[in-house]
N, C-alpha and C positions, 0 to 999 in steps of 0.2 A: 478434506473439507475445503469448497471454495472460499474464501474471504475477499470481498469489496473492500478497499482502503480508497475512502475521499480523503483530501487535503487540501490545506489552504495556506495561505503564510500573508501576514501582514505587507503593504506596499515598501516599510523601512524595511525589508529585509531582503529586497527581490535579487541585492547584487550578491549579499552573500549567499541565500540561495544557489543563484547560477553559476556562483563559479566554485560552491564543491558539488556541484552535480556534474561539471563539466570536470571536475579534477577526476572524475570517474572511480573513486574512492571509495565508495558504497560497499558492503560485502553483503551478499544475499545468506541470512545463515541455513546451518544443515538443518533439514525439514522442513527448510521453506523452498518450492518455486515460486518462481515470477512468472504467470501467464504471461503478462500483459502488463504496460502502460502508455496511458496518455494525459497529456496537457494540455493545459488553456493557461493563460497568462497570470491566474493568478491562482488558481486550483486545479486540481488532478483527480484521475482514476488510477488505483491499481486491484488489478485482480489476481490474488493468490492462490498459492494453493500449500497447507499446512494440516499437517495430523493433529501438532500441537500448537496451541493457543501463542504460548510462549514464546516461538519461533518469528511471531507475527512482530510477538512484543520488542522482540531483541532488534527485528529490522527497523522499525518506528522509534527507535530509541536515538538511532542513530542524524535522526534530524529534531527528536521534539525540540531542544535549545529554536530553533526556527517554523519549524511545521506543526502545525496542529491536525492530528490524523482522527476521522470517525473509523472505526471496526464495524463491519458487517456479514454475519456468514450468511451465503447466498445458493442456492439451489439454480441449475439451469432446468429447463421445462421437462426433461426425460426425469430427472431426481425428483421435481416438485409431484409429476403426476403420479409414480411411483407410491410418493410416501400419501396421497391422498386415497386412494385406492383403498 
């Protein structure tokens, strides 16, 4: 299952932010990949991919104290026409 993760983090937080994303610390857990990310200055995209829900939760765990993340599971256009059918 794809999952969309938006995020955002308050302005007082942008340096701790940057510097454990730059200590590259992060651990992706098992059953999650990472397609994808990108950023903007004060919010981001990631797009996932996970069997289990759980997996998503464990990776977003590891910034709430800072991040505030939305969950989205997402279909691309071949899944969505698919399941309309």
């Amino acid at each position: 299952m794809k999952m969309m993760l938006t995020w955002s983090f308050e302005p007082a937080c942008y340096g701790a932010v940057v510097k454990r994303f730059l200590e590259g610390k992060e651990k992706i857990p098992k059953g999650m990949k990472l397609v994808g990310r990108w950023h903007s200055a004060s919010h981001g995209w990631v797009l996932a991919e996970a069997d289990d829900p759980a997996a998503v939760y464990k990776f977003t765990q590891q910034w709430q104290d800072m991040i505030r993340f939305s969950v989205t599971p997402v279909m691309d256009d071949a899944e969505t026409a698919s399941n309309l059918k």
